[in-house]
Backbone as CSV, one residue per row, in Angstrom:
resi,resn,N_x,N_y,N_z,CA_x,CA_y,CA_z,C_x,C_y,C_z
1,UNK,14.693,-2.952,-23.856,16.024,-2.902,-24.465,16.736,-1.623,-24.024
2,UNK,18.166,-1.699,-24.098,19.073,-0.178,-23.767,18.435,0.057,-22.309
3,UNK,17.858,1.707,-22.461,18.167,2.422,-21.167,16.478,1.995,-20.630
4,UNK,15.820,1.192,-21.217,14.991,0.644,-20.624,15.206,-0.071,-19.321
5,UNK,16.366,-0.779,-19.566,16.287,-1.712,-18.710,16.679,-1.260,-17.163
6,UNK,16.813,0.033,-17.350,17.708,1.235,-16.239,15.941,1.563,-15.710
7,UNK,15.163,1.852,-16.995,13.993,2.627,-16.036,13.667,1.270,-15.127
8,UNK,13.033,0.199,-16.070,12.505,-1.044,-15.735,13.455,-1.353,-14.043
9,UNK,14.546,-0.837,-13.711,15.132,-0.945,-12.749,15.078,-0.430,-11.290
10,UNK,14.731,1.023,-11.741,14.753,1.998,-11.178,13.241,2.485,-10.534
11,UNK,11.907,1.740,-11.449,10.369,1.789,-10.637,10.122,0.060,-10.618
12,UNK,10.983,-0.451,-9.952,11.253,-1.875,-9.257,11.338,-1.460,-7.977
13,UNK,9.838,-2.135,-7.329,10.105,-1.820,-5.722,10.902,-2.693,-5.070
14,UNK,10.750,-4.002,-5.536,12.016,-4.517,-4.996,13.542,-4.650,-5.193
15,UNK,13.934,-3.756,-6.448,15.391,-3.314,-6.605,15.641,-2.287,-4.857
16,UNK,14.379,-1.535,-4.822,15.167,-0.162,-4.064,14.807,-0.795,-2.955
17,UNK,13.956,-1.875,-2.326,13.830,-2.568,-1.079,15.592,-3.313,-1.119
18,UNK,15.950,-4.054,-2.093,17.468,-4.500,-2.035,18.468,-3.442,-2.022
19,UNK,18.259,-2.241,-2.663,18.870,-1.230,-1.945,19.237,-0.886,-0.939
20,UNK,18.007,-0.706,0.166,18.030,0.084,1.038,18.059,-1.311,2.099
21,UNK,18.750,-2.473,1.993,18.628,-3.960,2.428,20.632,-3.760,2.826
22,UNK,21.067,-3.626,1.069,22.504,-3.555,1.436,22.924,-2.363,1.700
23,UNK,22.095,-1.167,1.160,23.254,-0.052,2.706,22.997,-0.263,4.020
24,UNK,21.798,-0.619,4.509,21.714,-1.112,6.137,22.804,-2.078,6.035
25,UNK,22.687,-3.149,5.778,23.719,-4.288,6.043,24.753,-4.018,5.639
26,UNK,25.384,-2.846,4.509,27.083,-2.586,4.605,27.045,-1.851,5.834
27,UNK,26.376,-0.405,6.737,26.819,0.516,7.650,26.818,-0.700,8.568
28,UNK,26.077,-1.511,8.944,26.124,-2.375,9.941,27.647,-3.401,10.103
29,UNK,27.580,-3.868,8.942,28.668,-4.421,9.235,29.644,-3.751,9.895
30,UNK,30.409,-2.635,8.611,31.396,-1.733,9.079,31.447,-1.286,10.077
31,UNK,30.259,-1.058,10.808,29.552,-0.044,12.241,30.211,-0.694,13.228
32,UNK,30.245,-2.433,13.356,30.438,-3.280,14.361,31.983,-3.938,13.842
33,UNK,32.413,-4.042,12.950,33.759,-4.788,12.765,34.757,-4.298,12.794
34,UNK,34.492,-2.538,12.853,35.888,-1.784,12.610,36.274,-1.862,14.108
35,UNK,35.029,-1.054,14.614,34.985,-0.882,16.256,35.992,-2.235,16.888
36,UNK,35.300,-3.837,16.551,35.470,-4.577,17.798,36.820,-4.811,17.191
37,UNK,37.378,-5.134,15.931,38.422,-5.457,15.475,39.278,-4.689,16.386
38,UNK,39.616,-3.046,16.246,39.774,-2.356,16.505,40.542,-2.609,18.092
39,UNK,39.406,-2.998,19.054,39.489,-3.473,20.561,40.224,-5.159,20.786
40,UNK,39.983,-5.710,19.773,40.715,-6.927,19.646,41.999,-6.973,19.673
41,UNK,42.490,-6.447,18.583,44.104,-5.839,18.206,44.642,-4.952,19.484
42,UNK,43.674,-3.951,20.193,44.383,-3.327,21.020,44.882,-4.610,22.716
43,UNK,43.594,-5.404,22.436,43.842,-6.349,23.649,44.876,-7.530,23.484
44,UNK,45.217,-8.075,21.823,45.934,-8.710,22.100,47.183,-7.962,21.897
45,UNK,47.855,-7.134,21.598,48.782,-6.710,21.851,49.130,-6.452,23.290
46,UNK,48.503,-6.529,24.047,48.490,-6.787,25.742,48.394,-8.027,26.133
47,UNK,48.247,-9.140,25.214,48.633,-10.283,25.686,49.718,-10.794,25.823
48,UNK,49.858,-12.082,26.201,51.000,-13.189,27.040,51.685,-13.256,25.273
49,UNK,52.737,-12.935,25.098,53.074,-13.071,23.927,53.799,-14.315,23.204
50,UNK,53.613,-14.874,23.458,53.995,-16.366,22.663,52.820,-16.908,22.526
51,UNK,51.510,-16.555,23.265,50.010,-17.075,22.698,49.290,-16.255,21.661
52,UNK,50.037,-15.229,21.148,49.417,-14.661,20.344,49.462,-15.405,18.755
53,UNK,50.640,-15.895,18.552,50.087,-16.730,17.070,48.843,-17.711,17.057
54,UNK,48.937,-18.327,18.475,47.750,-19.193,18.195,46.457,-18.397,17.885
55,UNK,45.906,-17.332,19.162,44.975,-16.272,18.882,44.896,-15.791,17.289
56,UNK,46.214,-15.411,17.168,45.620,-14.572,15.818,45.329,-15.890,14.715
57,UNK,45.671,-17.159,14.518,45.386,-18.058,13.673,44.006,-18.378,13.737
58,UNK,43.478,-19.000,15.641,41.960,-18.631,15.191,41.229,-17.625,14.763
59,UNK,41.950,-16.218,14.965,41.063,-15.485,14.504,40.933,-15.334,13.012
60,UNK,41.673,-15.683,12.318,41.554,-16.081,10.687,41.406,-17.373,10.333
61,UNK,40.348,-17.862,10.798,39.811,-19.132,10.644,38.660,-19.074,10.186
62,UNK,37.536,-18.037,10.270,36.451,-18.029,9.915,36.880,-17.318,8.346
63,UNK,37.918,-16.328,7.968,38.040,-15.997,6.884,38.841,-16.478,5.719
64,UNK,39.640,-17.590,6.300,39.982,-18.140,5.406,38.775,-19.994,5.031
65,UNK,37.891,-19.562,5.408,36.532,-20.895,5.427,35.880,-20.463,4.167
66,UNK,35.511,-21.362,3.422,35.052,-21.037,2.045,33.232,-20.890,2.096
67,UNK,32.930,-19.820,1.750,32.183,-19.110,1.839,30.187,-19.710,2.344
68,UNK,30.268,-21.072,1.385,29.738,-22.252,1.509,29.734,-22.670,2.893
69,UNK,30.690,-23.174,3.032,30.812,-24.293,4.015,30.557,-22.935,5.568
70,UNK,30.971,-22.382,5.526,30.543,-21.177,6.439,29.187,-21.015,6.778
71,UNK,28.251,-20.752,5.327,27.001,-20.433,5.310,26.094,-21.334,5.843
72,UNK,26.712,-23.191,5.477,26.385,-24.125,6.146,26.602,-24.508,7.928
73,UNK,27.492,-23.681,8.385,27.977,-23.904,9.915,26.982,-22.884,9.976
74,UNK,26.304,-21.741,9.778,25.354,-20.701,10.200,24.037,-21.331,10.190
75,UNK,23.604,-22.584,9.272,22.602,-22.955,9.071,21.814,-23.734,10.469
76,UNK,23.258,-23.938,10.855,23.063,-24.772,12.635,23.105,-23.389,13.422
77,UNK,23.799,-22.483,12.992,23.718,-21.604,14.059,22.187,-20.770,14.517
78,UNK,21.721,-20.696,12.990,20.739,-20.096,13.164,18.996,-20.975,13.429
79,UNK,19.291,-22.443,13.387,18.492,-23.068,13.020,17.128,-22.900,13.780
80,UNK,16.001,-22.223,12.962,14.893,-22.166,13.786,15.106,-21.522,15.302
81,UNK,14.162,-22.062,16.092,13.982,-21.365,17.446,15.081,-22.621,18.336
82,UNK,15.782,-23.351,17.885,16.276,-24.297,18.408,18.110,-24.506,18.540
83,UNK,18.232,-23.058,17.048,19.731,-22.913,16.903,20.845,-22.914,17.775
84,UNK,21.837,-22.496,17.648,23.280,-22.555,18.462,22.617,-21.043,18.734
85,UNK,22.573,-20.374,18.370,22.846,-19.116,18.763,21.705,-18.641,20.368
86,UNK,20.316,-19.187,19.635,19.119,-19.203,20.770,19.913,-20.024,22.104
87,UNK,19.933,-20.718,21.729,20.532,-22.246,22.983,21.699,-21.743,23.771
88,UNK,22.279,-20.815,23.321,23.747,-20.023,24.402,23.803,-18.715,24.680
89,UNK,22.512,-18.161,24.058,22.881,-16.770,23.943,21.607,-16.103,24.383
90,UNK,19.993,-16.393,23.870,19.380,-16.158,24.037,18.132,-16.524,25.287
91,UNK,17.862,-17.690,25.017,17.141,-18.563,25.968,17.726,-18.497,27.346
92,UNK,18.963,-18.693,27.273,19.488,-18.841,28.933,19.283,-17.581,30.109
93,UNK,18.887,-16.409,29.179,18.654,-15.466,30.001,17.702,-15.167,29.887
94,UNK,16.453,-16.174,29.870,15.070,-15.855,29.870,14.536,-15.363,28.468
95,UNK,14.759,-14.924,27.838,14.207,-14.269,26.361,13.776,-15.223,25.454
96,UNK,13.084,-14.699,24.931,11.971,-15.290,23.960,13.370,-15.863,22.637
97,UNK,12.733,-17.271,22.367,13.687,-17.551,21.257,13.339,-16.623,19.756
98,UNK,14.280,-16.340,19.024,14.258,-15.554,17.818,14.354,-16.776,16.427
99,UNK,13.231,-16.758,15.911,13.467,-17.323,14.997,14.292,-16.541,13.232
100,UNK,15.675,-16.884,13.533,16.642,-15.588,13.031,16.495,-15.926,11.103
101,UNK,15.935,-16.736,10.789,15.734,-16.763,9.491,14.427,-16.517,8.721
102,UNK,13.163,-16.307,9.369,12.422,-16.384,9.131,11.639,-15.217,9.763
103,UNK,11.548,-14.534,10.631,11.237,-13.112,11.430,11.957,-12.102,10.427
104,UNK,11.441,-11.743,10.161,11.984,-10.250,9.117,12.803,-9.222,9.716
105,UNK,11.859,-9.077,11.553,12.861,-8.451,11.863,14.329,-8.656,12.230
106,UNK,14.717,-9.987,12.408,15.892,-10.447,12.692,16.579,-10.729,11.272
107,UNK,16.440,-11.095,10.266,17.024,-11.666,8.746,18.331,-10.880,8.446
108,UNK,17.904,-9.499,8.680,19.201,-8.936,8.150,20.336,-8.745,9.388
109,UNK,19.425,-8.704,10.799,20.481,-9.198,11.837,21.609,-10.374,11.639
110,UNK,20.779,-11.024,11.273,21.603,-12.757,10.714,22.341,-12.757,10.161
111,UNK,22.309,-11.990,8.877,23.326,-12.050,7.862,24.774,-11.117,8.678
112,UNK,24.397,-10.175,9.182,25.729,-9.026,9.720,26.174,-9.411,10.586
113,UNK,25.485,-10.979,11.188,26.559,-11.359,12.508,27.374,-12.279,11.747
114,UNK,26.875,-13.113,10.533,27.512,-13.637,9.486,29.010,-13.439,9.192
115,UNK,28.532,-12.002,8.287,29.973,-10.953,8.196,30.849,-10.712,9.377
116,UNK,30.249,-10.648,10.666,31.114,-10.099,11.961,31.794,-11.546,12.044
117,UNK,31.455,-12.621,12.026,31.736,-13.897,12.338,33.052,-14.238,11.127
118,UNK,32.985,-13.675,9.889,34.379,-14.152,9.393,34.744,-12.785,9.085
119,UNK,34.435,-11.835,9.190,35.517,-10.894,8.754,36.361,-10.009,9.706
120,UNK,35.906,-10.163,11.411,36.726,-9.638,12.232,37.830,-9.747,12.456
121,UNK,37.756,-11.555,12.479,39.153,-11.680,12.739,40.562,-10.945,12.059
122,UNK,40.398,-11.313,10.266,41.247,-10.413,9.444,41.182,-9.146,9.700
123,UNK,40.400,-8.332,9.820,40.761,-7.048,10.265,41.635,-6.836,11.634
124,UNK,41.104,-7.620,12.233,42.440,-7.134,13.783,43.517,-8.044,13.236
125,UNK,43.914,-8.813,12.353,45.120,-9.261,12.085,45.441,-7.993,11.066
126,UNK,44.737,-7.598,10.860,45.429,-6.401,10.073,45.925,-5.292,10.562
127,UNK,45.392,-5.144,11.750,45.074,-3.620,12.500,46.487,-4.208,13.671
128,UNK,47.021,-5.707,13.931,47.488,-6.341,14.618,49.293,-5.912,13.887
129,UNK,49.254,-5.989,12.448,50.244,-5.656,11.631,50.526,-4.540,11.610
130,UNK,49.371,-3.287,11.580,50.114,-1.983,11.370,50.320,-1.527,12.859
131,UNK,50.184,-2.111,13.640,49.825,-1.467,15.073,51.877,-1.734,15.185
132,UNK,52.442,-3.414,14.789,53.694,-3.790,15.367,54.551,-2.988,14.390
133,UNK,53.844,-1.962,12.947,54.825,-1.089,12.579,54.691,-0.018,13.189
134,UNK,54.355,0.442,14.395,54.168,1.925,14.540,55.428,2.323,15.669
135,UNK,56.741,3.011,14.740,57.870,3.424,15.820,57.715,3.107,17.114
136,UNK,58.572,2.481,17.924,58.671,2.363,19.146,59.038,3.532,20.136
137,UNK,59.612,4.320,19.155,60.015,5.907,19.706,59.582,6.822,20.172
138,UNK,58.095,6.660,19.240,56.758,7.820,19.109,56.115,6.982,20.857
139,UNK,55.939,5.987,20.933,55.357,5.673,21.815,56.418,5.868,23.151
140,UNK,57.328,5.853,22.926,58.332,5.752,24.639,58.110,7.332,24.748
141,UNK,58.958,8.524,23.765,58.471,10.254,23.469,56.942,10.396,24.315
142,UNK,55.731,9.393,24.093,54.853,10.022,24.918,54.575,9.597,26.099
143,UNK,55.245,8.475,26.246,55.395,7.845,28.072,55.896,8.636,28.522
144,UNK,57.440,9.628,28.120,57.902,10.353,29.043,57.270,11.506,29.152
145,UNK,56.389,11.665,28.509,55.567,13.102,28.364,54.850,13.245,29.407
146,UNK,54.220,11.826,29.834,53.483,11.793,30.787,52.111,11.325,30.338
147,UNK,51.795,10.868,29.069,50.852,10.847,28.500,50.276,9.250,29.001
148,UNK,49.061,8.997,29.172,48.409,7.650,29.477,47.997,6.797,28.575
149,UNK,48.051,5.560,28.568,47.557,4.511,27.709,46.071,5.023,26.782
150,UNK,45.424,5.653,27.225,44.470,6.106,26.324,44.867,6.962,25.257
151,UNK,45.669,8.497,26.166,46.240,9.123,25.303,47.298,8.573,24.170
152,UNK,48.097,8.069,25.015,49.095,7.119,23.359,47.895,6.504,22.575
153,UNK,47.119,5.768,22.546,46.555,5.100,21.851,45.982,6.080,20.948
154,UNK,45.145,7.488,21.171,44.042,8.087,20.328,45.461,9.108,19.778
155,UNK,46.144,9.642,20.258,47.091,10.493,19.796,48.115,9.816,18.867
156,UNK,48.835,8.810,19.184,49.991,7.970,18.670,49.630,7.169,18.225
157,UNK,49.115,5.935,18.299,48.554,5.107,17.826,47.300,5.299,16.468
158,UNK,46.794,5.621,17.086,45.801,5.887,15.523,45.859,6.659,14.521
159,UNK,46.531,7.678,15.042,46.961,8.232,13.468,47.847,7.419,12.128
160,UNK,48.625,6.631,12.891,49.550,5.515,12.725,48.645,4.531,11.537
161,UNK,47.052,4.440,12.383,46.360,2.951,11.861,45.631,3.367,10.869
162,UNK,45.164,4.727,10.923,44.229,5.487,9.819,44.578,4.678,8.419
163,UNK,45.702,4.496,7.851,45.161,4.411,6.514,45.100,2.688,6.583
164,UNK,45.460,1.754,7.645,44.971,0.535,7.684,43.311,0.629,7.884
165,UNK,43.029,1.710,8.407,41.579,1.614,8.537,40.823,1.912,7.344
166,UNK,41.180,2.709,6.554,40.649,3.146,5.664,40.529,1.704,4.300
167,UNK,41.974,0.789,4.245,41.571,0.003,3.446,40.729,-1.201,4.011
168,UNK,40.513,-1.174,5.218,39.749,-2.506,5.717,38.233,-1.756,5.995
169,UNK,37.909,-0.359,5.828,36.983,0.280,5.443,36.150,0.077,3.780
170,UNK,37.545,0.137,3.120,37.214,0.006,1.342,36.655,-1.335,0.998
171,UNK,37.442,-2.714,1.512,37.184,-3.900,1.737,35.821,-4.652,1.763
172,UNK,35.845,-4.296,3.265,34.404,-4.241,4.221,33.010,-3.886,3.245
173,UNK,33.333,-2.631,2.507,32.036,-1.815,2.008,31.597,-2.878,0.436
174,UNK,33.024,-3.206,-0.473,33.075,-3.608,-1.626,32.757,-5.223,-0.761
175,UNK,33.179,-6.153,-0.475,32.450,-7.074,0.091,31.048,-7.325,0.929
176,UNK,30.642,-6.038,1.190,29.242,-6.117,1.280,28.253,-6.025,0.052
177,UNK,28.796,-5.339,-0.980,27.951,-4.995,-1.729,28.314,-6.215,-2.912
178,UNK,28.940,-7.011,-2.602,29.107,-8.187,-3.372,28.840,-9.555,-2.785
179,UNK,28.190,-9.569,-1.417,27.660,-10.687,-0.613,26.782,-10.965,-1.344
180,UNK,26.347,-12.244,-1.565,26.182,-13.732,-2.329,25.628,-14.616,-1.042
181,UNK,27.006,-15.561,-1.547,26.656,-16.933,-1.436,26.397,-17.205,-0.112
182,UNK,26.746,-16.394,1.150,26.296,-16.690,2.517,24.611,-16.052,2.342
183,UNK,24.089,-15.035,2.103,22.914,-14.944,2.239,21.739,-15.801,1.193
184,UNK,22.622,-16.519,0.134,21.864,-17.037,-0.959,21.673,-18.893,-0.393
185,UNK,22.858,-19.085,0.439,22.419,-20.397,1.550,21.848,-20.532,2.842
186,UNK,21.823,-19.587,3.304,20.752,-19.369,4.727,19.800,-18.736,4.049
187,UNK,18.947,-18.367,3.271,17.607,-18.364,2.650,17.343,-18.582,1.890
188,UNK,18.283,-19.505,1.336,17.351,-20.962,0.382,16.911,-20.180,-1.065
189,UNK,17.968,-19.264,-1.408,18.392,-18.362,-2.601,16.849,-16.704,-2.667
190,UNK,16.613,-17.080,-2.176,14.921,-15.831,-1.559,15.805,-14.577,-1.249
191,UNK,14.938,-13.618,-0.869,15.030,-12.339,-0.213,14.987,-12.998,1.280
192,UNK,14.369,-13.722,2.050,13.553,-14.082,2.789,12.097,-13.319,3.572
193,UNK,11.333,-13.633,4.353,9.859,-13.567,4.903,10.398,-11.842,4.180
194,UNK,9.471,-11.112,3.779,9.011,-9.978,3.416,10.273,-9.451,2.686
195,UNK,11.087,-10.245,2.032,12.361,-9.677,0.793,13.017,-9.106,2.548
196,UNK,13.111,-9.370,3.287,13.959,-8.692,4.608,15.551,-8.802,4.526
197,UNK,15.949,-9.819,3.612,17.019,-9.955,3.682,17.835,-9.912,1.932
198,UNK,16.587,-9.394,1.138,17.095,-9.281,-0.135,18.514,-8.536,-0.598
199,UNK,19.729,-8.889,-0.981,20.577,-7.966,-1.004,20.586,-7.982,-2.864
200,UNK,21.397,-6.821,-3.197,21.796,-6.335,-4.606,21.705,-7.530,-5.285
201,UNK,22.700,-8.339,-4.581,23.638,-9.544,-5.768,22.490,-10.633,-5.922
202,UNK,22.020,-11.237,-4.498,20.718,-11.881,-4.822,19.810,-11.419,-5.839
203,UNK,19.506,-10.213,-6.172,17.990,-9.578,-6.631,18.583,-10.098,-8.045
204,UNK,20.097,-9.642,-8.617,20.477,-9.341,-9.685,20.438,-11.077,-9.977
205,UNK,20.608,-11.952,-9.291,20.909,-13.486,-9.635,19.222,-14.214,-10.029
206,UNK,18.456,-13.986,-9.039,16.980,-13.508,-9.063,16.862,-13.569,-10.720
207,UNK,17.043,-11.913,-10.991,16.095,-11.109,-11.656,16.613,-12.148,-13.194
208,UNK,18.281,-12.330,-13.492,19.272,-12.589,-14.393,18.504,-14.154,-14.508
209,UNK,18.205,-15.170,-13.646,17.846,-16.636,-13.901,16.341,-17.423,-13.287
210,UNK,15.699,-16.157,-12.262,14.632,-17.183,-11.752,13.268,-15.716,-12.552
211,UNK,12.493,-15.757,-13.116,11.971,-17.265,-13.634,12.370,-16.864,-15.360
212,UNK,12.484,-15.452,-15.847,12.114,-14.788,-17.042,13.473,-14.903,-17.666
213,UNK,14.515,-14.966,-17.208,16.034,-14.828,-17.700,15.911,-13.500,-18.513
214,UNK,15.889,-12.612,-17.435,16.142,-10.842,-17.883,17.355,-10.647,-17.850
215,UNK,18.182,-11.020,-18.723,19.490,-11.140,-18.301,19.829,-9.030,-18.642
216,UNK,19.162,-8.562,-19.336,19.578,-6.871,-19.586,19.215,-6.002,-18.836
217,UNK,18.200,-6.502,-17.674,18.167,-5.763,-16.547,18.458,-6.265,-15.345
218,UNK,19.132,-7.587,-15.626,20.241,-8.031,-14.558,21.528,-7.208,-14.966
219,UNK,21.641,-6.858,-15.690,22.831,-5.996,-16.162,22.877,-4.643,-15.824
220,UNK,22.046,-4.476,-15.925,21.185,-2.754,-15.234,21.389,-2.737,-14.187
221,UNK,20.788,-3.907,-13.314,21.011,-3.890,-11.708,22.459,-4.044,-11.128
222,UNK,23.684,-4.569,-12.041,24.599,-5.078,-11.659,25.897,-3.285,-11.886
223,UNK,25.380,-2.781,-13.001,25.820,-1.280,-13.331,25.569,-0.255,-12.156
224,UNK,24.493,-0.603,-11.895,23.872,0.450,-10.954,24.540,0.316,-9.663
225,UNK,25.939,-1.082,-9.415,26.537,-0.688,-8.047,27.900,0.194,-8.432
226,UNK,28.197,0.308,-9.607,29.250,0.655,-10.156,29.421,2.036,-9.313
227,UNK,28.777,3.312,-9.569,28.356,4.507,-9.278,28.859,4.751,-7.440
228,UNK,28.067,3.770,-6.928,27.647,3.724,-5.181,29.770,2.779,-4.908
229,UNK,30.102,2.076,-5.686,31.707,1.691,-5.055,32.543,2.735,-5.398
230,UNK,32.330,3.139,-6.943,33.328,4.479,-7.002,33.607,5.079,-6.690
231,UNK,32.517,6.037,-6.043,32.167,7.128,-5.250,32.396,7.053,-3.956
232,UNK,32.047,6.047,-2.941,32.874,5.222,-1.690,34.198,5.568,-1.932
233,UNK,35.114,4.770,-2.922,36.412,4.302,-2.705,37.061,5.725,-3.318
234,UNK,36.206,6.510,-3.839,37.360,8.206,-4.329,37.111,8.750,-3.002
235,UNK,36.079,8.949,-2.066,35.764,9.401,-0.687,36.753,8.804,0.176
236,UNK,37.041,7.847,0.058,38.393,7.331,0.954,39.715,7.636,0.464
237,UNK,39.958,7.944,-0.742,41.012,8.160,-1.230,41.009,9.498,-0.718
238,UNK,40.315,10.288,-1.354,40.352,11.752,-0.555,40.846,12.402,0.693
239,UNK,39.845,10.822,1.750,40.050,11.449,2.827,41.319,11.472,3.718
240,UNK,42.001,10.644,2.563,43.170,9.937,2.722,44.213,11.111,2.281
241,UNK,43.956,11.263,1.391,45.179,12.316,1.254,45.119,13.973,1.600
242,UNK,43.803,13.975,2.004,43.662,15.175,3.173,44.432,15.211,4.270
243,UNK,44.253,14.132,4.987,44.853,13.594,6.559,46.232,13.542,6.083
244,UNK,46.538,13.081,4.909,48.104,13.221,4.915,48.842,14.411,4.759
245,UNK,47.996,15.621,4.355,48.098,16.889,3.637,48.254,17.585,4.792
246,UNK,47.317,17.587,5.973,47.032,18.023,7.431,48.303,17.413,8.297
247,UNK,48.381,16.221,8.151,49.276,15.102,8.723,51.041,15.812,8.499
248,UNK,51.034,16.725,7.320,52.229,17.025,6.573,52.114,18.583,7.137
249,UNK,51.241,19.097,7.247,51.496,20.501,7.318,51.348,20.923,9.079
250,UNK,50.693,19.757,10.023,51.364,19.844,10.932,52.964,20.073,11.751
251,UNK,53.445,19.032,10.929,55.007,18.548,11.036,55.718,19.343,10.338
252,UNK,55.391,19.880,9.868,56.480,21.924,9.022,56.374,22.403,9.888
């Protein structure tokens, strides 16, 4: 009862194995979606421009797919040693097939190509939006400067995208640590082979209905992300109004 259910939480080896499950799988995500998003947005803005609505519509196709029916198109992707993914990606260049649901070491690979698979697209449609607000002025000012497409981009350009980055940073982190239902249908509601793919929300769904209905230290476990988003999202706020503080006392 009470703050029991905090200790009972806290010398749970498999709470801190689901721990240390979803900070790998939030840095991962973020690690790979900011980056490619990032390169996406910069390439299609260099595209043929009347093909870009179509582009950017598929690319919000995997995120506007309901979460389910997603987890079910992964179920083919990943299927055994026989999947979509082995069959185009792996096998053809000689390599040993990966059995991506069931190998421990691959499980949490699975899930973060998951996330890369619907959440890129929205981010470079996002990064696609603040990029077509960024003055046209600031950018011609450093053509005549003499400055190169790299330089506009890291000088002009991104300072520009920073605080789009920062909320598709906040996003990214709070949707990892609330992933569900894609990892709870590609492993058949489990951690999977050695808890490899156990995340928070699973353990807490777990702990809350299979088998004891602990529902007060499913409550414990569900408190205990409270602390780890707060603390994230005041760190971004911060860093946010530092850069604007710096951003401001440059320009005096």
């Amino acid at each position: 009862m009470g703050l029991e259910n905090y200790h009972d939480t806290w010398s749970d080896p498999r709470y801190k194995k689901a721990l240390l499950n979803t900070l790998k799988y939030t840095l991962l995500c973020i690690g790979v979606i900011l980056p490619f998003a990032l390169w996406l947005s910069h390439l299609l803005q260099h595209t043929w421009k009347p093909a870009r609505p179509v582009f950017s519509f598929l690319l919000l196709l995997p995120s506007i797919t309901p979460p389910m029916v997603l987890a079910l198109l992964f179920l083919l992707v990943f299927h055994g040693r026989d999947g979509l993914l082995n069959q185009m990606f792996v096998t053809p260049f000689g390599l040993k097939a990966i059995n991506w649901l069931k190998d421990p070491d691959w499980i949490l690979a699975a899930l973060v190509i998951q996330s890369v698979w619907r959440w890129t697209g929205l981010a470079t449609f996002f990064l696609m939006s603040a990029t077509d607000g960024i003055p046209k002025t600031y950018l011609e000012a450093a053509r005549l400067d003499g400055a190169k497409p790299r330089q506009s981009f890291w000088h002009v350009c991104l300072p520009f995208l920073r605080p789009m980055l920062l909320f598709i940073l906040a996003y990214l982190f709070i949707d990892a640590f609330a992933m569900f239902s894609g990892a709870y249908m590609l492993l058949g509601g489990s951690g999977g082979t050695s808890d490899a793919g156990l995340l928070l929300v699973t353990f807490t769904y777990q702990t809350a209905f299979e088998p004891f209905n602990a529902f007060g230290k499913a409550t414990a476990i569900s408190l205990s992300l409270v602390p780890w988003l707060v603390g994230v999202i005041l760190l971004i706020l911060l860093g946010n109004r530092g850069w604007r503080i710096r951003a401001e006392g440059r320009s005096a």
